[in-house]
TORPA-4810 file (N, C-alpha, C, O; in nm, 3 decimals):
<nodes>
NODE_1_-0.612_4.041_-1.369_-0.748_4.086_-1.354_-0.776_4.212_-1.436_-0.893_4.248_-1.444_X
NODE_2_-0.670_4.294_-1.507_-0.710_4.401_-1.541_-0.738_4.344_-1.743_-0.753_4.426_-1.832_X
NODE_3_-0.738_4.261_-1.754_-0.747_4.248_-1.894_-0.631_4.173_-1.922_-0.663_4.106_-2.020_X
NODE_4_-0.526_4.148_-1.895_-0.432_4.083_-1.897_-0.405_3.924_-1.882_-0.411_3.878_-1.768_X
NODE_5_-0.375_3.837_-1.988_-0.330_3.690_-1.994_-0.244_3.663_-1.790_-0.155_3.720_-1.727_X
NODE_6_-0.358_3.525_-1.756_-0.220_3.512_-1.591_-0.091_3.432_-1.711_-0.096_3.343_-1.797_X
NODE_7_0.001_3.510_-1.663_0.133_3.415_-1.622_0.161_3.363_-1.528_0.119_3.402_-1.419_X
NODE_8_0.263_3.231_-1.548_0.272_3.151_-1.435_0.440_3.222_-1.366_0.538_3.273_-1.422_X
NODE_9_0.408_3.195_-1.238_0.553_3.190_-1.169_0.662_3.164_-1.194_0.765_3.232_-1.187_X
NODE_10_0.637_3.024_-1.239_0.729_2.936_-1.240_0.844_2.964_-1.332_0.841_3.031_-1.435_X
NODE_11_0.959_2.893_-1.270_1.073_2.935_-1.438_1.029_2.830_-1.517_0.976_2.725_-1.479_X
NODE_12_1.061_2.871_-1.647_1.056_2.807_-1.806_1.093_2.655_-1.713_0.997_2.600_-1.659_X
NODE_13_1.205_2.604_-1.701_1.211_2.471_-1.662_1.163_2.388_-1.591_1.167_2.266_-1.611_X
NODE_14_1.090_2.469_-1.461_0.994_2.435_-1.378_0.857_2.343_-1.475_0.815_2.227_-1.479_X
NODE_15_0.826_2.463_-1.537_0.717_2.422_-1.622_0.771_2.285_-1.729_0.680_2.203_-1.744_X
NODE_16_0.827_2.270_-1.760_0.865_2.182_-1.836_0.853_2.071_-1.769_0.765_2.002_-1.821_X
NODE_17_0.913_2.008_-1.649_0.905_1.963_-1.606_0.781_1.866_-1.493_0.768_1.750_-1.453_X
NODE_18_0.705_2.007_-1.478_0.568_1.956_-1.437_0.458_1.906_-1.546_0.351_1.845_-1.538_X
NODE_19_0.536_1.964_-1.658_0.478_1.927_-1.756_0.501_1.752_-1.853_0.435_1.698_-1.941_X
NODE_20_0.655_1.703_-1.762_0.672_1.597_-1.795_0.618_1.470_-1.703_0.562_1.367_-1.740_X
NODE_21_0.651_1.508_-1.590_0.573_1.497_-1.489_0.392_1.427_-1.472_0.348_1.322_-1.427_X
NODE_22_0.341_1.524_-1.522_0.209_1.515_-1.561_0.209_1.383_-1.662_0.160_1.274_-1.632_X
NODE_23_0.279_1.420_-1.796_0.250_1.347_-1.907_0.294_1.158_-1.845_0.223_1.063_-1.878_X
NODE_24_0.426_1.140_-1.753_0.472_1.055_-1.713_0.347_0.982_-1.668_0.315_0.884_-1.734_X
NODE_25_0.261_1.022_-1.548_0.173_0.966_-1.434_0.057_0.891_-1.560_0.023_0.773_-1.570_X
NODE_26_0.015_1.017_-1.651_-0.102_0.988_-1.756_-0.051_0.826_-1.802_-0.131_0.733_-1.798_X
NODE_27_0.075_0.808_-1.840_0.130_0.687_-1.949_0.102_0.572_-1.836_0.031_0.473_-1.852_X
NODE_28_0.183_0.612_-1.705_0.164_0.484_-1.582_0.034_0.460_-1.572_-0.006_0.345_-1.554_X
NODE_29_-0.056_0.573_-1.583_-0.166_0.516_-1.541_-0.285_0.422_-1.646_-0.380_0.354_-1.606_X
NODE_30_-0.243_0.444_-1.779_-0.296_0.384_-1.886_-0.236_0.234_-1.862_-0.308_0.139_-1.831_X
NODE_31_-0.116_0.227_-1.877_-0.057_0.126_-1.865_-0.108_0.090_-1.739_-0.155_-0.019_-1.773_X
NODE_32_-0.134_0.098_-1.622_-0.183_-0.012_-1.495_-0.336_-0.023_-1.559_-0.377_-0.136_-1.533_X
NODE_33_-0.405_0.029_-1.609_-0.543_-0.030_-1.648_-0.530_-0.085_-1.778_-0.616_-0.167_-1.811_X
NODE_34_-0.445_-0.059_-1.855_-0.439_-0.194_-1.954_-0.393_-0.339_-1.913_-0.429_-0.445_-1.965_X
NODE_35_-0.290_-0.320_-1.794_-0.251_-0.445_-1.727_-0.370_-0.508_-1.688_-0.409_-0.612_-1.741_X
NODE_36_-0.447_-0.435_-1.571_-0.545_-0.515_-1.484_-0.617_-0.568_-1.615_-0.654_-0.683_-1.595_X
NODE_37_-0.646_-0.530_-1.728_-0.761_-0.580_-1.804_-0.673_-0.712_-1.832_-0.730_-0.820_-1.821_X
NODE_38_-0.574_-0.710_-1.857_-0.501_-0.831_-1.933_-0.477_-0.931_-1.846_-0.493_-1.046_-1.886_X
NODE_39_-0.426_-0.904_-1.688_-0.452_-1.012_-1.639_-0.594_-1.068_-1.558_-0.613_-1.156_-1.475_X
NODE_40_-0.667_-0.986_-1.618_-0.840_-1.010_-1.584_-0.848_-1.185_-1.529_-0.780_-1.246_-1.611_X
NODE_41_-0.896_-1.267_-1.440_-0.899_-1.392_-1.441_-0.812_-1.486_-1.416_-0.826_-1.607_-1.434_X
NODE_42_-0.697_-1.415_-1.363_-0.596_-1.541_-1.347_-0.530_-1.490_-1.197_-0.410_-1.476_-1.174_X
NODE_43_-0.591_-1.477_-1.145_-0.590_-1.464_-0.962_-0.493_-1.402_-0.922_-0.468_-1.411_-0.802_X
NODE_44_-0.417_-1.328_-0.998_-0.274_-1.317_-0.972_-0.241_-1.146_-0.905_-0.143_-1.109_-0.840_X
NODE_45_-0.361_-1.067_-0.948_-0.381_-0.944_-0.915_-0.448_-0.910_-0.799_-0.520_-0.985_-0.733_X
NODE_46_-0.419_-0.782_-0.776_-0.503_-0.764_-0.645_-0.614_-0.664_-0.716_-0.707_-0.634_-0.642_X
NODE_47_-0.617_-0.630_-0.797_-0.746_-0.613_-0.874_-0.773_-0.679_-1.001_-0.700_-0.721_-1.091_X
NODE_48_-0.892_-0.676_-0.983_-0.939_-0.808_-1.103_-1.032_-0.732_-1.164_-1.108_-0.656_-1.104_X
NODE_49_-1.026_-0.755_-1.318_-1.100_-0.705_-1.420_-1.216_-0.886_-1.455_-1.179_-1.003_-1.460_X
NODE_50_-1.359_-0.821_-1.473_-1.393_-0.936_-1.498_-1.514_-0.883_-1.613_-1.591_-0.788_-1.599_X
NODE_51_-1.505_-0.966_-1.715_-1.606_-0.933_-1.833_-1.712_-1.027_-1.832_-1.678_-1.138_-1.790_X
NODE_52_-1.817_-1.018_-1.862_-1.932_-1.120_-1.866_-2.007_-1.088_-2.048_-2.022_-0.978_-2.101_X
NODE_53_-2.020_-1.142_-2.070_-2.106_-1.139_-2.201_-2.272_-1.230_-2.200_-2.301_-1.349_-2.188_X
NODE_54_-2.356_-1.099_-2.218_-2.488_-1.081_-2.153_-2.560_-1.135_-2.324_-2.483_-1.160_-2.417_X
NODE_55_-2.670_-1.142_-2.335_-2.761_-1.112_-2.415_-2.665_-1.057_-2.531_-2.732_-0.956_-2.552_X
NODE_56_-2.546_-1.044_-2.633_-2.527_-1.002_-2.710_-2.400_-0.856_-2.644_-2.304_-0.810_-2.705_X
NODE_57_-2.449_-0.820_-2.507_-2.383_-0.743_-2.467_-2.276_-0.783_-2.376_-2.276_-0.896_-2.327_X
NODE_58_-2.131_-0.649_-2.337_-2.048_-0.734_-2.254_-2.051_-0.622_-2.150_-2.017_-0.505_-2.168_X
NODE_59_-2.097_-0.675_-2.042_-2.064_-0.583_-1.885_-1.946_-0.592_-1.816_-1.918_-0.697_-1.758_X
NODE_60_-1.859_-0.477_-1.812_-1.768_-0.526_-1.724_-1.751_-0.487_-1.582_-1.795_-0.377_-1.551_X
NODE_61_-1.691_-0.563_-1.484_-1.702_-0.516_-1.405_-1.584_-0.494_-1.339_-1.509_-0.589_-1.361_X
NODE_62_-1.526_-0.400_-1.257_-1.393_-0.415_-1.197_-1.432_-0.422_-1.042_-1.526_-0.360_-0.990_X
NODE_63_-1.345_-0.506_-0.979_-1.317_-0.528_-0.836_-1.189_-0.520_-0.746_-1.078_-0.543_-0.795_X
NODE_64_-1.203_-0.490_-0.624_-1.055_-0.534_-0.543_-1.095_-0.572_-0.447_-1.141_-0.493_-0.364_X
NODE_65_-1.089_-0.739_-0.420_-1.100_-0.849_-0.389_-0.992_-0.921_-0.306_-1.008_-1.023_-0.238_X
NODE_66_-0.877_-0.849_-0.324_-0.760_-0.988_-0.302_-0.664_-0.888_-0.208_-0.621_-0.784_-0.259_X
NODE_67_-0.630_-0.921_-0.065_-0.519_-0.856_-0.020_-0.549_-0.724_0.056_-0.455_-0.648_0.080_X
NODE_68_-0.690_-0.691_0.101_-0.735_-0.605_0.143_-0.687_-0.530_0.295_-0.715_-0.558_0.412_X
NODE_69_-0.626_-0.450_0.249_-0.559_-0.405_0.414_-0.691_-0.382_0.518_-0.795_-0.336_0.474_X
NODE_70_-0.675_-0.423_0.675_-0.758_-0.375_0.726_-0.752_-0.239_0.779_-0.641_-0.204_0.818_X
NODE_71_-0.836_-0.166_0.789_-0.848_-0.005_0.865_-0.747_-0.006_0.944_-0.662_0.065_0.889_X
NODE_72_-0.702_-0.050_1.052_-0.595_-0.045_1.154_-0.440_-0.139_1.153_-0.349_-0.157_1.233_X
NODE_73_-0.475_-0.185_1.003_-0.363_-0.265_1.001_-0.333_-0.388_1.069_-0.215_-0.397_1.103_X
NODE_74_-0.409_-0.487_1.100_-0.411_-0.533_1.192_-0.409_-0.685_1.048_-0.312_-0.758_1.027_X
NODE_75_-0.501_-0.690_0.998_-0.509_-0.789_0.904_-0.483_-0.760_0.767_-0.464_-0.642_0.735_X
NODE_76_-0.479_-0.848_0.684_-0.491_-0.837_0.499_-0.591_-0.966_0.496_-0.579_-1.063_0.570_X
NODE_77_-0.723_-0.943_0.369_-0.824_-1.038_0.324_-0.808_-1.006_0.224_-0.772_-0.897_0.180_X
NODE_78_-0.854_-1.167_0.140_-0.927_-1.213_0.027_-1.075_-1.245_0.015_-1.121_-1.336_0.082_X
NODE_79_-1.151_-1.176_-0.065_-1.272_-1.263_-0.075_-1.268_-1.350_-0.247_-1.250_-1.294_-0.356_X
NODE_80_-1.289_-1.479_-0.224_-1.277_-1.536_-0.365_-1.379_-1.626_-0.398_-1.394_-1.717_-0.317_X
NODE_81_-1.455_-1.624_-0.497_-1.555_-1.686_-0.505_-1.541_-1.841_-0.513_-1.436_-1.869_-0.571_X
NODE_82_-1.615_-1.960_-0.471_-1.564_-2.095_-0.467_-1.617_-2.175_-0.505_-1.631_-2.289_-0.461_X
NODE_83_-1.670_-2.109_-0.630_-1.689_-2.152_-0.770_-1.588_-2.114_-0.864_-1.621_-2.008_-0.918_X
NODE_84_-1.473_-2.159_-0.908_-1.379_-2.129_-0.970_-1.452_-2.049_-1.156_-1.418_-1.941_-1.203_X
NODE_85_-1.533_-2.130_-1.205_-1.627_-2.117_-1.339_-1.737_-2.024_-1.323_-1.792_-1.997_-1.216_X
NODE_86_-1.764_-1.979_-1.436_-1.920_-1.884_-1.399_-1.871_-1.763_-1.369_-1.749_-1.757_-1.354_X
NODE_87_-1.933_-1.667_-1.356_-1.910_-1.522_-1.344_-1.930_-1.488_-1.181_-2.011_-1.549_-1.111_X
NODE_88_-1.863_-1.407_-1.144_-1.801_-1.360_-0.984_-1.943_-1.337_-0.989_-1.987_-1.450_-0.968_X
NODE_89_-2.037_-1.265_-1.003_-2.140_-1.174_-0.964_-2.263_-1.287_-0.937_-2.367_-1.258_-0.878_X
NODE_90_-2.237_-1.396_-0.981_-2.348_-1.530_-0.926_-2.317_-1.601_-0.864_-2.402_-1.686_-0.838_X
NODE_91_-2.163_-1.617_-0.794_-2.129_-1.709_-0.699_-2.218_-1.682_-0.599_-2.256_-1.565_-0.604_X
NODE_92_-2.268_-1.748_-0.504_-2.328_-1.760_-0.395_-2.234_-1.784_-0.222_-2.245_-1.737_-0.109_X
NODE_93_-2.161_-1.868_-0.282_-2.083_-1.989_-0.181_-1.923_-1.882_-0.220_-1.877_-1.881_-0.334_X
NODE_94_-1.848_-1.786_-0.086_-1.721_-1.747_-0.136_-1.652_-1.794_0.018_-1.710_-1.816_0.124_X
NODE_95_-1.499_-1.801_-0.017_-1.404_-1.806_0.087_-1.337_-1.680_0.100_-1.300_-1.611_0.005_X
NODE_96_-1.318_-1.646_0.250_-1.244_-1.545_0.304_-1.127_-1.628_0.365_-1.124_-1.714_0.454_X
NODE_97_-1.015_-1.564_0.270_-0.843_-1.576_0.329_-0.812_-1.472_0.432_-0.810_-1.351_0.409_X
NODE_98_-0.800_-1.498_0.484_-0.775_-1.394_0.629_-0.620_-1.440_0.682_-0.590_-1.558_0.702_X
NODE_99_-0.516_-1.308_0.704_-0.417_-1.350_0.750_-0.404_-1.202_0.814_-0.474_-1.101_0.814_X
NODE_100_-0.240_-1.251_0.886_-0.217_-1.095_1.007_-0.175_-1.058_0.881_-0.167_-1.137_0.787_X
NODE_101_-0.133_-0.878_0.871_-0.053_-0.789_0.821_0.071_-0.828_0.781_0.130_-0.782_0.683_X
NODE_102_0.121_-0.936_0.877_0.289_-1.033_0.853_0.278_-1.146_0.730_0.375_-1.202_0.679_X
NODE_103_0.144_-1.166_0.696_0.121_-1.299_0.621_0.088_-1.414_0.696_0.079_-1.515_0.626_X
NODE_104_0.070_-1.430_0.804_0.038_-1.573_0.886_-0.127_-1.564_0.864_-0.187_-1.457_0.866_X
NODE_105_-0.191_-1.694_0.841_-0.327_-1.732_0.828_-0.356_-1.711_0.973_-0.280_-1.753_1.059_X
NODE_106_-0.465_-1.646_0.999_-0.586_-1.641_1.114_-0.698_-1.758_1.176_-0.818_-1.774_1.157_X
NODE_107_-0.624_-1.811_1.237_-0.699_-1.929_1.296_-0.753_-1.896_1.415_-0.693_-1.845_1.510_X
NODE_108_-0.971_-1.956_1.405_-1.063_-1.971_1.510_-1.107_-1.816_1.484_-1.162_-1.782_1.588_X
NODE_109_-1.109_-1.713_1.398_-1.149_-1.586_1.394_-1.306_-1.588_1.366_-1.360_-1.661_1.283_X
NODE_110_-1.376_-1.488_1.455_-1.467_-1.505_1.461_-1.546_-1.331_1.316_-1.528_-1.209_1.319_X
NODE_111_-1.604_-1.398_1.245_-1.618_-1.269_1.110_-1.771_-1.250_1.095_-1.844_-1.345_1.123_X
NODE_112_-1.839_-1.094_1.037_-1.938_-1.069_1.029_-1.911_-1.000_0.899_-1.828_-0.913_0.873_X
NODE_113_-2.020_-1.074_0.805_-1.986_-0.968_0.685_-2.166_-0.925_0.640_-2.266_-0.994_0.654_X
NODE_114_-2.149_-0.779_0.581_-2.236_-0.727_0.517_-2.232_-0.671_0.387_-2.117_-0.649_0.350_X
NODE_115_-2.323_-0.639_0.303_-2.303_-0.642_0.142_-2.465_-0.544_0.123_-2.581_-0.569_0.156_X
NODE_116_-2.414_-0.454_0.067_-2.452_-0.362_-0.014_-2.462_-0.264_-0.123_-2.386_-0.267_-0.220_X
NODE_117_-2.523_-0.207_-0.114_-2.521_-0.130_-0.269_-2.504_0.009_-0.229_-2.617_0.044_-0.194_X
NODE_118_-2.431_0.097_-0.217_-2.414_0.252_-0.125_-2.487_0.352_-0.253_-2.506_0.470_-0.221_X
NODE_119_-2.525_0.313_-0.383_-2.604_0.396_-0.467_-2.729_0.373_-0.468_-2.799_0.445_-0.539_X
NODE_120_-2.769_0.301_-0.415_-2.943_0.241_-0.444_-2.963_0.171_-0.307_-2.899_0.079_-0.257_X
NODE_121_-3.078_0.246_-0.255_-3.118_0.231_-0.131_-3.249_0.093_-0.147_-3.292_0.014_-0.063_X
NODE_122_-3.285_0.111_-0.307_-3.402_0.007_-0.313_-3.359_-0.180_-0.296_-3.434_-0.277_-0.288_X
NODE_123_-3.214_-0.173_-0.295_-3.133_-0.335_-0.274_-3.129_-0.351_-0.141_-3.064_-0.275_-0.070_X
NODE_124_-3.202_-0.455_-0.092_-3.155_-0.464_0.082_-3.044_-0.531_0.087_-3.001_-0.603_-0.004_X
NODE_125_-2.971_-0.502_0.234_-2.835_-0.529_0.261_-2.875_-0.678_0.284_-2.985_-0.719_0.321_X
NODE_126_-2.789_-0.735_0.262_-2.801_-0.859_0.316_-2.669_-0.926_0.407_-2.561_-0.866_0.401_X
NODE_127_-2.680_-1.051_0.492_-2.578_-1.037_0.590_-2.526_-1.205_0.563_-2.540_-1.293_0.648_X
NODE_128_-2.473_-1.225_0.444_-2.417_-1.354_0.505_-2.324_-1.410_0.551_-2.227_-1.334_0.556_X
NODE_129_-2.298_-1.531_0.599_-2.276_-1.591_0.734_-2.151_-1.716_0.697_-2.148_-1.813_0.621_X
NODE_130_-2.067_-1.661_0.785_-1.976_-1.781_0.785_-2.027_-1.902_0.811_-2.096_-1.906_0.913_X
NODE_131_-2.009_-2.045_0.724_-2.070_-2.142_0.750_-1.922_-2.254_0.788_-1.964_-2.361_0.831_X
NODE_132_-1.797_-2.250_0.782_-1.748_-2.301_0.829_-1.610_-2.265_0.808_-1.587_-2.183_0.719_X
NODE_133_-1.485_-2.327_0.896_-1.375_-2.308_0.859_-1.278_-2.413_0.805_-1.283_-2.528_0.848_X
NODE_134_-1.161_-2.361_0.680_-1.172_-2.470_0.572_-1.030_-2.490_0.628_-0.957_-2.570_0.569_X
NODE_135_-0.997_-2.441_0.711_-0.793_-2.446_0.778_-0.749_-2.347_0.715_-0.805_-2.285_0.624_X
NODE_136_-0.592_-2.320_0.787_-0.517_-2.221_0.735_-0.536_-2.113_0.708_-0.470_-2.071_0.612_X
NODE_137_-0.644_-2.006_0.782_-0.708_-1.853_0.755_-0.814_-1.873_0.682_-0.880_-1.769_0.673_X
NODE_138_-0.872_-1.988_0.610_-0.962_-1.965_0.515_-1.136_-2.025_0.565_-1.157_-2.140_0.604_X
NODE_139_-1.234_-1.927_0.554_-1.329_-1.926_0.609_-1.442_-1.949_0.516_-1.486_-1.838_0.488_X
NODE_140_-1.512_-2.043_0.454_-1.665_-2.051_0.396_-1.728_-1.965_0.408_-1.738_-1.941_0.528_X
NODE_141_-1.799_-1.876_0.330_-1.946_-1.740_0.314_-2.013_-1.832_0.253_-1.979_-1.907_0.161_X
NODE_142_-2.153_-1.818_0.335_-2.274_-1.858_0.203_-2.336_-1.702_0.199_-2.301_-1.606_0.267_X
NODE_143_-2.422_-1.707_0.114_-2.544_-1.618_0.129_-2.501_-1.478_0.062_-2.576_-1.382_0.077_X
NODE_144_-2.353_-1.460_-0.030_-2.324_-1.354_-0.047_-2.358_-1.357_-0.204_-2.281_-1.419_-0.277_X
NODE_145_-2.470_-1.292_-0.257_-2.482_-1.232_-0.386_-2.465_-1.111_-0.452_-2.484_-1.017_-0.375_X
NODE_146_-2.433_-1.072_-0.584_-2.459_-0.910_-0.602_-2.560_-0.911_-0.733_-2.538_-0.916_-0.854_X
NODE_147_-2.691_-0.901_-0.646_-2.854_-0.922_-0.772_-2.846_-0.821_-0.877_-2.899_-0.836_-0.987_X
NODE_148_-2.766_-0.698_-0.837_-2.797_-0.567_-0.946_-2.663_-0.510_-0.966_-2.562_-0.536_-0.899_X
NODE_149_-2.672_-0.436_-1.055_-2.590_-0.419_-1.145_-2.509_-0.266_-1.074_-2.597_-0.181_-1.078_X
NODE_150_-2.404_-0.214_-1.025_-2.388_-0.122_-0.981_-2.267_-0.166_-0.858_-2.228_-0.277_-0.822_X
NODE_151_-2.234_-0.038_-0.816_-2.126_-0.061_-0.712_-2.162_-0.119_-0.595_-2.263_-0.071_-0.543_X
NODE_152_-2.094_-0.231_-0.524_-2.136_-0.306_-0.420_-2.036_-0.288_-0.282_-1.924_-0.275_-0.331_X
NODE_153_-2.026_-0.283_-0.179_-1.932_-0.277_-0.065_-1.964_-0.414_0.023_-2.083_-0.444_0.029_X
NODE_154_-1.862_-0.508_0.098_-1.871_-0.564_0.150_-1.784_-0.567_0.272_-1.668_-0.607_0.286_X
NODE_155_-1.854_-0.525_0.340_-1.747_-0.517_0.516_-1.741_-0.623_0.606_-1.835_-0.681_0.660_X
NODE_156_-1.649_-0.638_0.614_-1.625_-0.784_0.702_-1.528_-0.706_0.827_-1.423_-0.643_0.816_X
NODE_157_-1.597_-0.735_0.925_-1.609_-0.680_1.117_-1.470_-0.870_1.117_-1.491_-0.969_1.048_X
NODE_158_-1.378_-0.856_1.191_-1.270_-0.941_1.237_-1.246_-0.949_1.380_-1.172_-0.863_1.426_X
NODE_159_-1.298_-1.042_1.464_-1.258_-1.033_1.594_-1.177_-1.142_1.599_-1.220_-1.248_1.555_X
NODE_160_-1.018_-1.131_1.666_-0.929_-1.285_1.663_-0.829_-1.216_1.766_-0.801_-1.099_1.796_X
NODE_161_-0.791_-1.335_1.804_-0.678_-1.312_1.959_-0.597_-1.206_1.915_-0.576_-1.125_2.006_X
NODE_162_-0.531_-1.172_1.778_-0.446_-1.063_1.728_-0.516_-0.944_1.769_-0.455_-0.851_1.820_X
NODE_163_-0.644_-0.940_1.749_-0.701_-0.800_1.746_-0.830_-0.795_1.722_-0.883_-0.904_1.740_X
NODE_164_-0.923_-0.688_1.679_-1.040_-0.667_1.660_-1.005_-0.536_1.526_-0.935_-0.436_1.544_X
NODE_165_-1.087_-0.578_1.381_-1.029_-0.499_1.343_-1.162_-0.548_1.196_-1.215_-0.657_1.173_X
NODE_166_-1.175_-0.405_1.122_-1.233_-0.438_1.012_-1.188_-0.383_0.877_-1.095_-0.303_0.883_X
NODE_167_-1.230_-0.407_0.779_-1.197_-0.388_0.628_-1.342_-0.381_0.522_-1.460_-0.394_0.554_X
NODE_168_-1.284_-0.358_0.398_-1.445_-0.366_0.314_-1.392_-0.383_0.144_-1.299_-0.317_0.096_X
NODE_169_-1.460_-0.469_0.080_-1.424_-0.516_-0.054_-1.528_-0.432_-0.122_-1.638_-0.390_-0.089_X
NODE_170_-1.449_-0.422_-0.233_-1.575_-0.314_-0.314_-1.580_-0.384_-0.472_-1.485_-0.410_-0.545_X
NODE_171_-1.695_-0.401_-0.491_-1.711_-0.470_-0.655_-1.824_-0.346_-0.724_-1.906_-0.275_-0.666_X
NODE_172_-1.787_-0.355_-0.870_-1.864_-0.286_-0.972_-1.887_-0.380_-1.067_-1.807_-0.417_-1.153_X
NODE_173_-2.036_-0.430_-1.043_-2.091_-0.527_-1.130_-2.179_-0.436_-1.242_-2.241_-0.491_-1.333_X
</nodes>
């Protein structure tokens, strides 16, 4: 404070080290977002990179969709659109994989999901509705769209003999 450069504490090797440290996390972390882009589309991730090519332009959007822990641990979900073709952000018609935390599918679970936009208050939420169950944890959505362009949340409420328990998928269209 008196005019004087701060020095750090640390010994010379300390610093070096936080300094490798640092540089290490930067490389992992380039490298996991060059991955997700590369395996963009082939279901295999629990985040999915998805590109659309608009009018001349390409929007991308990133999501995590697949494997969703619930708040209390109680479950892991998928939401997957069931339209395999076409771009995630116009499916209408999606399936929820629902299983316990152990991996066993959730059978007779009763689900409420909601979908919104948490930046733009002018998108109404909309609530759609399980329309049937397909066996083995996996549950039919109709009614789930994302009309605008921006970050979306989707919370799905889980009531099943295991527990009562919820989670929330988040897409950036």
């Amino acid at each position: 404070m008196n005019g004087q450069p701060l020095q750090s504490n640390r010994a010379p090797a300390r610093r070096v080290r936080w300094t490798l440290d640092i540089s290490i996390m930067m490389a992992v972390m380039g490298f996991a977002a060059a991955s997700v882009t590369a395996t963009a589309g082939d279901g295999a991730s629990a985040h999915t990179a998805h590109t659309a090519h608009t009018a001349g332009a390409t929007t991308v959007a990133f999501s995590r969709l697949s494997a969703i822990p619930s708040h209390n641990g109680i479950y892991r979900a998928s939401l997957v659109p069931l339209q395999k073709r076409g771009r995630t952000s116009e499916a209408r018609t999606w399936t929820v994989e629902l299983q316990t935390a152990t991996g066993l599918p959730v059978e007779n679970a009763t689900l409420a999901l909601e979908s919104w936009m948490p930046d733009d208050d002018g998108v109404p939420t909309t609530r759609p509705r399980v329309t049937g169950y397909l066996g083995q944890g996996r549950y039919r959505v109709d009614g789930l769209g994302f009309t605008g362009h921006g970050w979306w949340n989707v919370r799905l409420q889980i009531e099943a003999s295991v527990g009562n328990d919820s989670l929330a998928f988040n897409l950036v269209r």
